[in-house]
Each structure stands twice: as C-alpha cells, then as structure tokens.
C-alpha positions as CSV (number, residue, x, y, z in Angstrom):
1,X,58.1,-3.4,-14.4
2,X,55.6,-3.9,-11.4
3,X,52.2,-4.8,-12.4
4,X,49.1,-5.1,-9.9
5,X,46.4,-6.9,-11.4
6,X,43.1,-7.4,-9.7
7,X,41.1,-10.7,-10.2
8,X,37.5,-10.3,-11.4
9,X,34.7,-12.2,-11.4
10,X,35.2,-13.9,-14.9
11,X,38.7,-15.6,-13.1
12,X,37.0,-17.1,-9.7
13,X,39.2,-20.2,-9.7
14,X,41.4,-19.7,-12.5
15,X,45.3,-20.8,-12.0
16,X,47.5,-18.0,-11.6
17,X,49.8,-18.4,-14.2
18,X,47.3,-19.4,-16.4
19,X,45.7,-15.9,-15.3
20,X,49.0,-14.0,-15.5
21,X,49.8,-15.6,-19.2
22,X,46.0,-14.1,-20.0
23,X,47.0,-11.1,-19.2
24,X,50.8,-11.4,-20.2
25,X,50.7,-13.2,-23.6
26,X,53.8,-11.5,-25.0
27,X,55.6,-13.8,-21.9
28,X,55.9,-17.7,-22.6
29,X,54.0,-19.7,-19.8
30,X,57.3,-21.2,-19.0
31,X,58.6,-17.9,-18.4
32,X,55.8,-16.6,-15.8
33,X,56.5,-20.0,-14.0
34,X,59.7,-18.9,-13.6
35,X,58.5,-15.7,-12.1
36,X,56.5,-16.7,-10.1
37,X,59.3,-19.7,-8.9
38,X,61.9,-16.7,-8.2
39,X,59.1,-15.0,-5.7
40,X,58.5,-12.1,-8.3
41,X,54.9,-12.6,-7.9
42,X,52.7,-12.7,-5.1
43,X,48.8,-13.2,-4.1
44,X,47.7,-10.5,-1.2
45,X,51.5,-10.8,0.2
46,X,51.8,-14.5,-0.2
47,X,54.0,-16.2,-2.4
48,X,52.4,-19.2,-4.1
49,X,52.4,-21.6,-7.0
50,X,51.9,-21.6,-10.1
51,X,48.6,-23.9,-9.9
52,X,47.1,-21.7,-7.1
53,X,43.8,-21.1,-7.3
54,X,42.5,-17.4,-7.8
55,X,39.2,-15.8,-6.0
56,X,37.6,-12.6,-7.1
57,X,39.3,-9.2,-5.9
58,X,42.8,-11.2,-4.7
59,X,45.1,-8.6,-5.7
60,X,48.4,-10.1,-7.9
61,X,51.6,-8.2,-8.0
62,X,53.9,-9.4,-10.9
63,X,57.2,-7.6,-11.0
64,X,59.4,-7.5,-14.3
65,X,63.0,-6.5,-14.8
66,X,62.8,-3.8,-17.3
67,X,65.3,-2.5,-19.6
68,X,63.7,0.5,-20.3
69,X,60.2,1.7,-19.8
70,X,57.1,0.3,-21.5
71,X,54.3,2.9,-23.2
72,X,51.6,3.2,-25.6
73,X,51.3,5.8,-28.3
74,X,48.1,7.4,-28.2
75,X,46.4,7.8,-31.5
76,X,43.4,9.6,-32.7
77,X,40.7,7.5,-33.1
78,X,37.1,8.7,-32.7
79,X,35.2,8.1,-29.4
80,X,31.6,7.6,-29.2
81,X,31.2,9.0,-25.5
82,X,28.0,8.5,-23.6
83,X,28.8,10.2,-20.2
84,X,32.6,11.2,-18.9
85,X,33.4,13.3,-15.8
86,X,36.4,12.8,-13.4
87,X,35.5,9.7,-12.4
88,X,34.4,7.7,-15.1
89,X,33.6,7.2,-18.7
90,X,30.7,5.5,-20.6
91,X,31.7,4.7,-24.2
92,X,29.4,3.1,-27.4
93,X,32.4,0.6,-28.5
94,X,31.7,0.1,-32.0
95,X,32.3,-3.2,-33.6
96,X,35.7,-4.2,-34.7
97,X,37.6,-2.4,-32.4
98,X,40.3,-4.5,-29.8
99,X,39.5,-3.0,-26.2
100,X,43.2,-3.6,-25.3
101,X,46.5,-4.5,-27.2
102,X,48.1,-7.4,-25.8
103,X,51.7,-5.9,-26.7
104,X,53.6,-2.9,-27.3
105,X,53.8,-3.2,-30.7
106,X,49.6,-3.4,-31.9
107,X,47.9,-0.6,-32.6
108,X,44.5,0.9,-33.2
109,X,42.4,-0.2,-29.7
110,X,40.4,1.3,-27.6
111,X,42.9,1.8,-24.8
112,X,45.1,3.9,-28.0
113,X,42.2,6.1,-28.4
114,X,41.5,6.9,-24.8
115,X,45.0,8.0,-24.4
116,X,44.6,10.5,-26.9
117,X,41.5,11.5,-24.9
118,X,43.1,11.7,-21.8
119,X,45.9,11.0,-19.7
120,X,43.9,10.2,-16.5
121,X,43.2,6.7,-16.3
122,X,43.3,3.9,-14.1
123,X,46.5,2.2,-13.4
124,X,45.8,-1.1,-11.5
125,X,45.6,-3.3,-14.6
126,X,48.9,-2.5,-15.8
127,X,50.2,-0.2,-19.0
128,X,48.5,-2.2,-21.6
129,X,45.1,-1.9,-20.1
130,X,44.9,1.6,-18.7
131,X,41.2,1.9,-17.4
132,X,39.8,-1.4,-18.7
133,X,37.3,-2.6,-16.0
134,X,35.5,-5.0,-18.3
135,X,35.8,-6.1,-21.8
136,X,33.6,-6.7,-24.9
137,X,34.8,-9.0,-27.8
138,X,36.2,-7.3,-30.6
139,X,33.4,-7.8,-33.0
140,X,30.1,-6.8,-30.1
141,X,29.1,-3.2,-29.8
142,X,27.9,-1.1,-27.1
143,X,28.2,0.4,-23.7
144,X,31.6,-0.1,-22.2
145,X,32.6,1.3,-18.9
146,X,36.6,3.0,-18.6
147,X,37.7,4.0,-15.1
148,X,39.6,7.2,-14.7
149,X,40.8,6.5,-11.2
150,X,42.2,3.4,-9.0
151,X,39.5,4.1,-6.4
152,X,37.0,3.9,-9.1
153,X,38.2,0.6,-10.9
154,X,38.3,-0.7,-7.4
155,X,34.8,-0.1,-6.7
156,X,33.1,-0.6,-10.1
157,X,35.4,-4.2,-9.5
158,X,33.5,-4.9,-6.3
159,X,30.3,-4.4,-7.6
160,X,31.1,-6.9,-10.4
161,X,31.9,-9.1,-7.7
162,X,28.6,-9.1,-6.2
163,X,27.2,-8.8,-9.0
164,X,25.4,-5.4,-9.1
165,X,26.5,-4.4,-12.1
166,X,23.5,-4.4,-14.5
167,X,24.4,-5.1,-18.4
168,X,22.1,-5.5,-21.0
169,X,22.4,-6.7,-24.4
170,X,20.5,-7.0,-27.5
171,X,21.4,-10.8,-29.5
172,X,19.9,-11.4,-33.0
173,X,19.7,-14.9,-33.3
174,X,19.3,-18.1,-35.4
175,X,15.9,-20.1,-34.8
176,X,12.3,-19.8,-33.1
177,X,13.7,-19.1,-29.4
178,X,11.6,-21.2,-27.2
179,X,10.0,-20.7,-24.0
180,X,9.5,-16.6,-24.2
181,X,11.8,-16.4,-21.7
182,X,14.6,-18.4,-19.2
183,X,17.8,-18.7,-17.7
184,X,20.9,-20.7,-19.0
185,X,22.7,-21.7,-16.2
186,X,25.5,-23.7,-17.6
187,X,29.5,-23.8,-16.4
188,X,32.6,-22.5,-18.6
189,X,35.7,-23.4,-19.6
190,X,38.1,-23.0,-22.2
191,X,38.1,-26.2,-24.7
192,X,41.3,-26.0,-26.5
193,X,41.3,-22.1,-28.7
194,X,37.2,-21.7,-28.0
195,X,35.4,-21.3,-24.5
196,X,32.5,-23.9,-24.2
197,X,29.7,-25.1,-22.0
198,X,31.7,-27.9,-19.3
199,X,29.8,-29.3,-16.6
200,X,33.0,-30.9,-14.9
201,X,35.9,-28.2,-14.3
202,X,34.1,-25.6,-15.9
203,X,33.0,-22.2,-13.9
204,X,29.9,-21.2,-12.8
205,X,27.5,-18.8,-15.6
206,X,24.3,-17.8,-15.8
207,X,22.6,-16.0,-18.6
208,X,18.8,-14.5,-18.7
209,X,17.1,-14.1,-21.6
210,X,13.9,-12.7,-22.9
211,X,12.3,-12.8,-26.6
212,X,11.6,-8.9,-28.7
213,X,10.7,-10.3,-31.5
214,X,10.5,-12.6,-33.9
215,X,11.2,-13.2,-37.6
216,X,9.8,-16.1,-40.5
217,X,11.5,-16.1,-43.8
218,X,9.3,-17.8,-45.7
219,X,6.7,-20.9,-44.4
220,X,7.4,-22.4,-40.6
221,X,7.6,-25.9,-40.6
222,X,8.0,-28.1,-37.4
223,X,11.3,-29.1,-36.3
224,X,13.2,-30.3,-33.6
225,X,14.5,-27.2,-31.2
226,X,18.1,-28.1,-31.7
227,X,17.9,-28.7,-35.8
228,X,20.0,-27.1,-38.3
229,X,17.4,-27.6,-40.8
230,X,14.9,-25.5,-42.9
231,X,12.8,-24.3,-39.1
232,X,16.3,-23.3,-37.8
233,X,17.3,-21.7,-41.1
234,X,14.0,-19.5,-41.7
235,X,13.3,-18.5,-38.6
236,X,15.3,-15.9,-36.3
237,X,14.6,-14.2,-33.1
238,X,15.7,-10.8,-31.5
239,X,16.6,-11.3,-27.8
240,X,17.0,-9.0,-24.6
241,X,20.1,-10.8,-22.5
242,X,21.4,-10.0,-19.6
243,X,24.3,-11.5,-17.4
244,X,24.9,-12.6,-13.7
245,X,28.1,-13.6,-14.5
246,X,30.8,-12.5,-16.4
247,X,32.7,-15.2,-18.4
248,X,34.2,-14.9,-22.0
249,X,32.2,-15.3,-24.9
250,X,29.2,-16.4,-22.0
251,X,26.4,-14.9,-24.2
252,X,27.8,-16.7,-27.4
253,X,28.2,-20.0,-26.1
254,X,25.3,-20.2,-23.4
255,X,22.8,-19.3,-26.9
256,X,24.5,-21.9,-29.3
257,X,24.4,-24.3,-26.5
258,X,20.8,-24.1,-26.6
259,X,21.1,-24.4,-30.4
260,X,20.3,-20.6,-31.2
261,X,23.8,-19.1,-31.5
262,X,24.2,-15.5,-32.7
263,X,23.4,-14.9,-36.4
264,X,27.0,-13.5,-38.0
265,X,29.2,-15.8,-35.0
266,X,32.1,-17.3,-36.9
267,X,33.3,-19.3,-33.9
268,X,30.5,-20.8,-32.0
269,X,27.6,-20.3,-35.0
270,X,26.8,-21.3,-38.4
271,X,26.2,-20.0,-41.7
272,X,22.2,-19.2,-42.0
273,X,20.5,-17.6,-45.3
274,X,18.9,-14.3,-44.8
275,X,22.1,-13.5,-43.1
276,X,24.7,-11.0,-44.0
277,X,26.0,-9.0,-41.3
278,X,29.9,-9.5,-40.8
279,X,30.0,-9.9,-36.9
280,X,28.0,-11.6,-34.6
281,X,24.8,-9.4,-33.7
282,X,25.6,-8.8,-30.2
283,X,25.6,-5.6,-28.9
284,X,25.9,-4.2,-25.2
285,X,22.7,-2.1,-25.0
286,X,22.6,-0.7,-21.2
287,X,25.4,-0.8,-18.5
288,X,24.0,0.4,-15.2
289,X,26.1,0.7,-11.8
290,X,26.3,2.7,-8.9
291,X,28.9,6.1,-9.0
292,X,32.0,5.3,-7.0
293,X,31.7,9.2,-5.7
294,X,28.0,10.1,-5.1
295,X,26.6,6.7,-4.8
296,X,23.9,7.9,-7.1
297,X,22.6,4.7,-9.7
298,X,23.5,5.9,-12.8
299,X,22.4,3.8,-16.3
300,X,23.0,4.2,-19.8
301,X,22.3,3.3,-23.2
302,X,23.9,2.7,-26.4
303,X,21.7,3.0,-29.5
304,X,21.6,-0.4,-31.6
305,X,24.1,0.2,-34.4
306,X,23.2,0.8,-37.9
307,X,24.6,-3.2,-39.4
308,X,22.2,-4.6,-37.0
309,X,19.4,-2.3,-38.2
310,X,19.8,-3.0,-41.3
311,X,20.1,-6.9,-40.7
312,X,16.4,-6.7,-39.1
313,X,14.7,-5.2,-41.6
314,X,16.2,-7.1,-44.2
315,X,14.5,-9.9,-42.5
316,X,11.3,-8.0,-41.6
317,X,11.4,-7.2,-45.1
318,X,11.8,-10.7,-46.7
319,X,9.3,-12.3,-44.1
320,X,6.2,-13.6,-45.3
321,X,4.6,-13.3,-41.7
322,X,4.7,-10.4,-39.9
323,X,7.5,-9.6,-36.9
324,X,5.9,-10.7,-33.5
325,X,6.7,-8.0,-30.8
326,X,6.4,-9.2,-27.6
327,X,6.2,-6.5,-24.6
C-alpha cells in the first residue's frame, strides 16, 4: 500500500508521525516509527524523522507492505447534494454521520455513501478518505466540499492554504454573547483526548464571530460574562462564525473559551435548561471557493436543519422578551 497524503492547513507544524498515526490509527505509533525508521516514508523526497515538523501542502508518501488489497464497500446511503459536476461536489452533511472510516471494517460514512454515488473521486488522501478535502465533526451539519479529481483536491488544498476558502457557520449558543461582534484569536493544541485553547505549543487559530439573535428565558439578571449561573443559564445567542483557520473542534473550543460554548456540546459545554437538542448546534451554513476549472467563485448554502429549528423556537417560544435580531 502506497499512500500520498497532503498536509493542510489544520497540521502547519504537526510531527509527522503524530500526523501519519492521525491519519493511520489502525497502525500503533510504534509501528509508523518503524516506517518511517526503515525509509518507507518520505517528506517531498526526503527521508526524515519521526519528530519532523510538517508545513502546509508538504506532500507525505507512506508505503505499506500489503497482503492483499484494501477497499471500501460502498453502501446506499442518501445524499443531500447541493451542486456536483465533474469536478466537484457540494454536499448538506447531516448530523451524525462520520465523514470517513478510520478502518476497513466501519461502516455507514460519508466516504461509504459517495461510493455508491460514484466511482470518480480523488485519490491523494488514500483509500479511506477518497475525496475528503475538509472535515466536519460527526455531530455539525452543513456544506461539505468532496473532490472528484487530484487536480481539484490539489487546488481546493491551496486555497485552504491561503486561506480563501470562505466557510460559514451558524452556532446556537449558551449566554448573552458580548460585544456584537469580534475575533478569537487563540492557539490550539490537543490536551490529552480533547483539543483546547494553549498559548505555549499550541497552533495558531482565529475565529470571527457576529451576533443574529438573541434569546431570554425568563428575567435577565447581571452576571459575570464567564458565569455558569442563572444569566448564563437563561440566556442564549444565535451566532454567524466564520473561520481563518482550520483547526479541530476550533469553533467549539474558541466559543467555550470565551465562556459561551455550543448549546447540545457534550465535550467542551455544559448542560443548560431550555436545551434539548442531541448534538452541538453547529452547523456549516455557506462554503464558498473558487472552481479548480473555470476559475469562476462559486458559493453555496445549506439550509439550517430541522433539530436546530426547532431548538430556536422552543426558546423564542418560552422567552418572556422578545428575540433581538440584529442585521
């Protein structure tokens, strides 16, 4: 098995065989040292070590000894396409669906449904992630962009890199979001099994935010911004987010960090009344980006599914002062 994985943006200084065991996780970290020891891996030509720092678009080649060849089965699972052609195409990724598996033997992901759809997709990040240009956490909804071609993943890769990709999401979350509007601009790492905020080793992230609305379940008191008491527990706020950088869970941690995490976040939020949607209310309303063939700037937009729908009006419903929309 030969493998040619591209680094993106969400890896700028990552180690490599942290970054290949990422990507690998049915193989130990012990064994991709060894790989990589035995010169069956290499960085744009060069053969380095395991600690080697990676930069965005270095190109890593892993090859595998096989015993016999490695596929997914493709299974019918319902797309919700926003735009294909022979390029490219735009899905609405509903929540609860895995983007890619991380082995042979899981079923039921994204990557299993486009298969079904169609056997042209890109190959540069391997078998198991046929296509895959950028993620979205299991449980957030929304546009999600699939690559049909190597030229294409290459140059919807680049513009990741320089960041003119343009994604937009729509965050319901927990407290009176305070000033209208701002930038988190906060470093990330990983903190044991959770990603956090870290201001020494951590990489560089940026998140933009603007308020929509805003929602009061009963009276508004005054409390601290950072309080998990009755202010943070009444009041909730519908954001408009969009990223410069591309790190895991960024839009998660960045909002708890300022002590407004996403209502429904099992890992980085809290329980809230008024609350009973099953996944974090995240969801990836517009993915903009310039078409690999005719250059054109093409955008789209996923409608805001029905569970986060519904968990707005419950709480326009139970408010006792009216929703604030702010343009």
């Amino acid at each position: 098995m030969k493998q040619t994985l591209v680094v993106g943006e969400e890896d700028l200084h990552e180690r490599l065989d942290v970054f290949l065991h990422q990507h690998f996780s049915e193989f130990s970290r012990s064994r991709i040292q060894k790989l990589i020891a035995e010169g069956e891996v290499s960085v744009n030509g060069d053969f380095l070590k395991p600690g080697h720092r990676l930069n965005p678009g270095d190109s890593v080649v892993i090859e595998v000894p096989e015993d016999e060849p490695q596929k997914i089965i493709p299974e019918k699972i319902p797309l919700n396409i926003l735009y294909e052609d022979e390029e490219l195409i735009v899905v609405n990724k509903s929540a609860g669906i895995i983007v890619h598996p991380v082995n042979l033997t899981q079923g039921g992901t994204l990557v299993h449904a486009l298969l079904a759809h169609t056997q042209k997709l890109s190959t540069i990040n391997g078998p198991l992630r046929p296509g895959i240009v950028h993620r979205l956490d299991k449980d957030t909804s929304g546009a999600l962009f699939i690559a049909k071609s190597d030229r294409c993943h290459l140059h919807i890769t680049k513009q990741l890199r320089k960041r003119e990709l343009r994604r937009r999401y729509k965050a319901l979350v927990l407290g009176k979001v305070e000033p209208e509007e701002g930038e988190i601009a906060a470093p990330m790492g990983r903190h044991k099994e959770k990603m956090s905020v870290r201001y020494i080793g951590g990489k560089e992230a940026i998140t933009n935010y603007k308020v929509c609305e805003r929602f009061q379940v009963g009276d508004e008191v005054t409390a601290p911004r950072h309080t998990s008491g009755l202010a943070a527990q009444s009041a909730f706020t519908l954001l408009s987010v969009s990223l410069k950088t591309g790190r895991t869970h960024q839009i998660r941690v960045h909002l708890a960090s300022i002590g407004h995490p996403v209502a429904g976040d099992k890992t980085y939020g809290r329980k809230a009344p008024h609350i009973s949607i099953k996944r974090q209310a995240l969801h990836a309303e517009l993915l903009g980006f310039i078409h690999p063939a005719t250059g054109k700037y093409l955008e789209f937009t996923a409608p805001m599914p029905e569970d986060m729908v519904r968990q707005i009006e419950t709480l326009k419903q139970r408010g006792s002062l009216a929703p604030r929309r702010l343009g």
